[in-house]
C-alpha positions in Angstrom: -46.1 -29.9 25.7 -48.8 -29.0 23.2 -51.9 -27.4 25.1 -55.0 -29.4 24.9 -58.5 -29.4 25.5 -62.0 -31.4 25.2 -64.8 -30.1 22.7 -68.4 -31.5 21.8 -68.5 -32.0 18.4 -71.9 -32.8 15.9 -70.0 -35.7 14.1 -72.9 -36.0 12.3 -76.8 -35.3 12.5 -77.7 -36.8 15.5 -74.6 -38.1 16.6 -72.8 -36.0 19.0 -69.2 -36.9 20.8 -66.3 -35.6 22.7 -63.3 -34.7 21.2 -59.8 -34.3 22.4 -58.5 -30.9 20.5 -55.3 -28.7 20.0 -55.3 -25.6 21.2 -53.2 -22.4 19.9 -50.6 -20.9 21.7 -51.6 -17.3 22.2 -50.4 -14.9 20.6 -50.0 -11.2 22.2 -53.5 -9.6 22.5 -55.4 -13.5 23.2 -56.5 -14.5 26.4 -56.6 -18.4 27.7 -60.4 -19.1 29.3 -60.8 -22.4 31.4 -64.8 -23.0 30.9 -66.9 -23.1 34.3 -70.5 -22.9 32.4 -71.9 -23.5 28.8 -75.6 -22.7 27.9 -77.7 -25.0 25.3 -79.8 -22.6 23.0 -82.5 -25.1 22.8 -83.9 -23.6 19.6 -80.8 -23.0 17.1 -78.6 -26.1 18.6 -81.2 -28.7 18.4 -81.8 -27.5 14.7 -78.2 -27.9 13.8 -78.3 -31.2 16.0 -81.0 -32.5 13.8 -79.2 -31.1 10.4 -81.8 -28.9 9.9 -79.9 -26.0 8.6 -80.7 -25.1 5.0 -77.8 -25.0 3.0 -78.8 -21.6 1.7 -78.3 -20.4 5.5 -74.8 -22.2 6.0 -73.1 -18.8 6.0 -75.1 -16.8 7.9 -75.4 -19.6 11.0 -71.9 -20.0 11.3 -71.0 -18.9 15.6 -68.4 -17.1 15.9 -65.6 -20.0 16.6 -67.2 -22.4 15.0 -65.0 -25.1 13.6 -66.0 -27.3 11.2 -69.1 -27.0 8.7 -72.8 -28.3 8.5 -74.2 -30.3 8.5 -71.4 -32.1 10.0 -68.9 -32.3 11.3 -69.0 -29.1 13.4 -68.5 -27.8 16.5 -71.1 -25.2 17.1 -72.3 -23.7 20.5 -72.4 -19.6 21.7 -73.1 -19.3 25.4 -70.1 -19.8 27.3 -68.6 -18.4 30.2 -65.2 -18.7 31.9 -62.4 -17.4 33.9 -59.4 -16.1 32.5 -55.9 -18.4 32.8 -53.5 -16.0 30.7 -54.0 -12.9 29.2 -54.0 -8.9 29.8 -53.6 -7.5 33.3 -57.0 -6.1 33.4 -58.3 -9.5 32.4 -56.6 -12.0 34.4 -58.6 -13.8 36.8 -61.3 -11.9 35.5 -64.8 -14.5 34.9 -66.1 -13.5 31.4 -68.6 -14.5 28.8 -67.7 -15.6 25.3 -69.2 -16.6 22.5 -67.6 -19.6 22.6 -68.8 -23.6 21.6 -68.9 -26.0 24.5 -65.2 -26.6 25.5 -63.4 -27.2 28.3 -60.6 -24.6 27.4 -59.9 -22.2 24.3 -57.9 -19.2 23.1 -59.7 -16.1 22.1 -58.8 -12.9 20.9 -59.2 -10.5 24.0 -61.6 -8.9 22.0 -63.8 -11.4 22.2 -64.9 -12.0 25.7 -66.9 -9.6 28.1 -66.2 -9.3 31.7 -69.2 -10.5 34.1 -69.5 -7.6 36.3 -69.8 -8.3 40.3 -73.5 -8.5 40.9 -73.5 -11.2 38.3 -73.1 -15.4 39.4 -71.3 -17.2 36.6 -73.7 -19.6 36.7 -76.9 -16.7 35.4 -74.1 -15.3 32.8 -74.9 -18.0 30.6 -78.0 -16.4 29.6 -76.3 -13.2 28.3 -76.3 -14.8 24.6 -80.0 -14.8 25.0 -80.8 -11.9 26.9 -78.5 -10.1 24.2 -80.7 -11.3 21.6 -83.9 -10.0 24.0 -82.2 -6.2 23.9 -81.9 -6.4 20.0 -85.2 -7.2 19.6 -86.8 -4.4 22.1 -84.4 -2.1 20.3 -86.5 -3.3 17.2 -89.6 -3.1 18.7 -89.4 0.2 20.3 -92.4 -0.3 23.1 -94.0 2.3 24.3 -95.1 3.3 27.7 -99.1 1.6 28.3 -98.5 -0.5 25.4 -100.4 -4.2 26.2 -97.7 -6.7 24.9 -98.2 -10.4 24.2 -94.9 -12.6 23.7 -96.4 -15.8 22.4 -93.9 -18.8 23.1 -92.5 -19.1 26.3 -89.1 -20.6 25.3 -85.4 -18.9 26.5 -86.2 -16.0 24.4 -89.8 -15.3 24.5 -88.9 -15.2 28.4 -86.4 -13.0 28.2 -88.1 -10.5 26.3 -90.7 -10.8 28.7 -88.8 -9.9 31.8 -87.1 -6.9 29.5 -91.1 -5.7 29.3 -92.2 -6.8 32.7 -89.8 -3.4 33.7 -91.5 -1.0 31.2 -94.0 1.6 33.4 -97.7 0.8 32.4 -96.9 -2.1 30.3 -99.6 -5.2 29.9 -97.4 -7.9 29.0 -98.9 -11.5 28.9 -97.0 -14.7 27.7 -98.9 -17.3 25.5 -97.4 -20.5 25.6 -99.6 -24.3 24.9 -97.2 -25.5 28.0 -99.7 -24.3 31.0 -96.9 -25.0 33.1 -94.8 -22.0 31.9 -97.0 -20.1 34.1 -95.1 -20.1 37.1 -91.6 -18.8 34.8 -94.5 -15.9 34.0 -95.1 -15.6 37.7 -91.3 -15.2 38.7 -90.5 -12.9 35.2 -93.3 -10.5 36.8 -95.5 -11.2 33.4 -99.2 -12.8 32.8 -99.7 -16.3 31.3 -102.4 -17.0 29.1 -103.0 -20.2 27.1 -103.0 -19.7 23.2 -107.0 -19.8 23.6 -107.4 -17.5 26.7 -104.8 -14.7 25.9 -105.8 -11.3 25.5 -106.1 -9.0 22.5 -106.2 -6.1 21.6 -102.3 -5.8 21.3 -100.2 -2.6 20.2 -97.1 -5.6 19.8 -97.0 -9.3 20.0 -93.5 -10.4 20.0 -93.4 -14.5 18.4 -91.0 -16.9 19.5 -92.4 -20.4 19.7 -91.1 -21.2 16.1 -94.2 -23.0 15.0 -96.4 -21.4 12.5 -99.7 -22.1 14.3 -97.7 -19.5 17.0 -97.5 -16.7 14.5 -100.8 -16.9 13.7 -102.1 -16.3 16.8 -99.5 -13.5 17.5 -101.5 -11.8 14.3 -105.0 -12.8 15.6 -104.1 -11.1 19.1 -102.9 -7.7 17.4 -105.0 -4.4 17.5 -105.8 -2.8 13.8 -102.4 -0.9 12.7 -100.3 -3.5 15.3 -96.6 -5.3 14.5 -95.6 -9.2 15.4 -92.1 -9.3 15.9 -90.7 -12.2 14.4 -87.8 -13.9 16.6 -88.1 -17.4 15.7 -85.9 -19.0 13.0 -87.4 -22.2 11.3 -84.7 -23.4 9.5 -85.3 -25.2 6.4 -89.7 -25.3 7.4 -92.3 -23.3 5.5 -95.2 -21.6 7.4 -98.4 -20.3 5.9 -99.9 -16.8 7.3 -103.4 -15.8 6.7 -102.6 -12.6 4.9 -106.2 -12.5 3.8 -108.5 -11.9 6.6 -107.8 -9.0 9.0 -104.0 -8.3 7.7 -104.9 -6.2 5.1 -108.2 -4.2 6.7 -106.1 -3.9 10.2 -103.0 -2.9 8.5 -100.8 -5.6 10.2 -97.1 -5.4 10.4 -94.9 -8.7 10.2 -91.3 -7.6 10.9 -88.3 -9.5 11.7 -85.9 -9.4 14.1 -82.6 -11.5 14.4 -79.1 -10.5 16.6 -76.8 -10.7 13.8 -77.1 -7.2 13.1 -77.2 -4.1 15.8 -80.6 -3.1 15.4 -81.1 -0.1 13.2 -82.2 2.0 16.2 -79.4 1.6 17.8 -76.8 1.1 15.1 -75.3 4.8 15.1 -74.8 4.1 19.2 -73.9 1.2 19.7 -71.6 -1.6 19.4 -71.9 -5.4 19.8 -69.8 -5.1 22.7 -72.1 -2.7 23.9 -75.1 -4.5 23.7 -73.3 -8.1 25.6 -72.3 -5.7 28.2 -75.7 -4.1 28.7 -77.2 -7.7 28.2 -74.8 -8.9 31.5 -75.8 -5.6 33.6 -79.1 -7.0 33.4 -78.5 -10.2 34.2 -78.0 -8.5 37.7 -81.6 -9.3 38.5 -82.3 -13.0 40.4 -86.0 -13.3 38.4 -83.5 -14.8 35.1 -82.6 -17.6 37.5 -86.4 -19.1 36.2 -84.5 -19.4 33.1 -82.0 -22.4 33.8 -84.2 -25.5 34.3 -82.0 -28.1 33.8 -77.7 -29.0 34.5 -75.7 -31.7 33.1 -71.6 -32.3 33.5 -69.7 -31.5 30.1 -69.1 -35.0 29.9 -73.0 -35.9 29.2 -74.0 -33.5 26.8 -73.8 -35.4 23.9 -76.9 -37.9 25.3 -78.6 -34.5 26.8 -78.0 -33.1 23.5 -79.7 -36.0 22.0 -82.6 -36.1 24.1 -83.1 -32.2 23.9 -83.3 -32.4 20.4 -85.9 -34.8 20.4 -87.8 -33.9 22.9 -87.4 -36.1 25.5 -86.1 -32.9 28.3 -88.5 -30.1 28.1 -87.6 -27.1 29.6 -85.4 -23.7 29.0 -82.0 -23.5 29.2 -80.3 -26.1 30.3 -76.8 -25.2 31.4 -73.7 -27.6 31.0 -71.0 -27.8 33.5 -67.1 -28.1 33.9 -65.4 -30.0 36.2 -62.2 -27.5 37.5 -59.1 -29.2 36.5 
C-alpha cells in the first residue's frame, strides 16, 4: 500500500486547506518522522499566507521542503519536530527537529533532521528554528560584555534574542514593544520592558524585529553616536523610509542586516548549519523559552488559526500546532 500522509497547503492567498499526500518510499540514508509538534513563524508564514512575497524574493523564501510555488499553491512551513519511525540505528526512536512544513508524516534525508537532546521537551523544540535564527544574529552582532542592548519588537525573535542577551555578564538589555503586555515575556526572559516612548538610550546595539518601519526608527533614535541596529525583520514586498538625515550621519549610525540563510560571517570558517540547529536545541534546555509558546491548536485547525493569525485576530508568539498520534 502506498504510504500516505496529511499536509496544510496555501491553495491560494488566504485560503488554506488540508491535503491528503503521497509520500516517498525511503531510500537508504532517509529517515520516516511521524510529526508530534509544528511551530507557526508568525512573521514569514502570515506574509506568505497573505501573498505577500515579492516575486523578486521567490527564490530565496523557498523552506527547505517546500513543495509547490508562491504565491500559491504551496506548502510552506520550517518548525517541525518529530520522532523517528524508520531510519538509521542511531536515529530510530530518536525525537528530532526538522525543517519540515506542517505534516503529519514525511521522508527526509537523514541529513536533515537534528536530534533533541534529553533535557529538551518536544514540545519547547519547536522554537529551535527561531532560536537558530537568534544565534545567527548574535554571531552578527558580536555583543560585548557591559554593552546596554535594546531589542525593539517583542515578537518570537526579538524574544529570543533577548533571552540569548539576558545571559551575557554586565549586559543592559531592555525590550521595546507598543504591546505593554509583552512585559511579563520580559520578566520571565530575565530582560527589561520599556514602551517605544519610555525606553532607554544611549545604546551600543539595538537589535529591530517588529517589521514596521516606525520600529526601526526608533531602534536608530535609541542608539549612542558610532552605534549599529541590527536589522532582523523582513518586510516583504513594503517600503520603509529612515531618517538618514538627522543624527545618522553626525553619530555615525550603522544599519546592518542580518538574516539565517547564510552562517554568519563570524562564524562561517567554524561552523556549519548543523552546528548552529544543534547549538540552538542545547539552549533550548532552559524553561524561561516556555514564555514563547502562547497559543496550541490540533493540526486539523490550522488552516482557520492560520487565517486568523494572519489577520490579526490571535495575538501572541508562537503558537504551536499539534498531532494526534496515529
Amino acid at each position: 500500500m502506498p504510504r500516505t500522509a496529511r499536509a496544510f497547503w496555501l491553495r491560494t492567498p488566504g485560503h488554506g486547506e488540508i491535503r491528503e499526500v503521497a509520500l516517498p518510499e525511503p531510500a537508504g540514508g532517509d529517515v520516516v518522522v511521524r510529526a508530534l509538534y509544528s511551530g507557526v513563524s508568525r512573521g514569514t508564514e502570515s506574509l506568505v499566507f497573505r501573498g505577500g512575497v515579492p516575486e523578486s524574493q521567490y527564490a530565496l523564501m523557498r523552506a527547505p521542503f517546500q513543495e509547490g510555488d508562491f504565491p500559491g499553491p504551496v506548502k510552506y512551513g520550517y518548525l517541525g519536530v518529530g520522532v523517528v519511525e524508520e531510519g538509521p540505528d542511531e536515529l530510530a526512536g530518536r525525537t528530532v527537529f526538522c525543517l519540515h512544513p506542517h505534516q503529519t508524516r514525511y521522508v527526509v534525508p537523514a541529513t536533515a533532521v537534528t536530534p533533541v537532546p534529553d533535557g529538551v521537551p518536544a514540545a519547547r523544540a519547536v522554537l529551535a528554528g527561531t532560536v537558530e535564527t537568534a544565534v545567527n544574529a548574535l554571531w552578527d552582532a558580536a555583543p560585548l560584555v557591559g554593552d546596554r542592548i535594546a531589542v525593539v519588537g517583542a515578537g518570537m525573535v526579538g524574544c529570543s534574542v533577548a533571552a540569548l542577551l539576558a545571559r551575557f555578564p554586565g549586559v543592559r538589555v531592555q525590550l521595546v514593544d507598543a504591546d505593554p503586555g509583552r512585559a511579563t515575556v520580559a520578566r520571565a526572559l530575565g530582560a527589561g520592558f520599556a514602551l517605544p516612548d519610555d525606553a532607554l538610550g544611549g545604546c551600543d546595539l539595538a537589535v529591530h524585529a517588529s517589521a514596521t518601519g516606525e520600529g526601526l526608527v526608533r531602534a536608530l533614535e535609541l542608539l549612542a553616536p558610532e552605534g549599529t541596529v541590527l536589522e532582523l525583520s523582513w518586510y516583504g514586498d513594503r517600503r520603509v523610509s529612515l531618517p538618514l538625515g538627522e543624527a545618522f550621519h553626525s553619530g555615525r549610525l550603522v544599519v546592518r542586516g542580518s538574516q539565517v540563510g547564510r552562517v554568519s560571517a563570524a562564524r562561517r570558517s567554524s561552523r556549519t548549519f548543523a552546528d548552529r540547529m544543534a547549538l540552538a536545541l542545547d539552549l533550548l534546555a532552559d524553561p524561561v523559552f516556555d514564555a514563547l509558546v502562547t497559543g496550541e491548536c490540533a493540526f486539523e485547525e490550522l488552516p482557520s488559526v492560520l487565517r486568523g493569525i494572519a489577520a490579526g485576530e490571535l495575538p501572541g508568539l508562537c503558537h504551536r500546532v499539534r498531532y494526534a498520534q496515529e
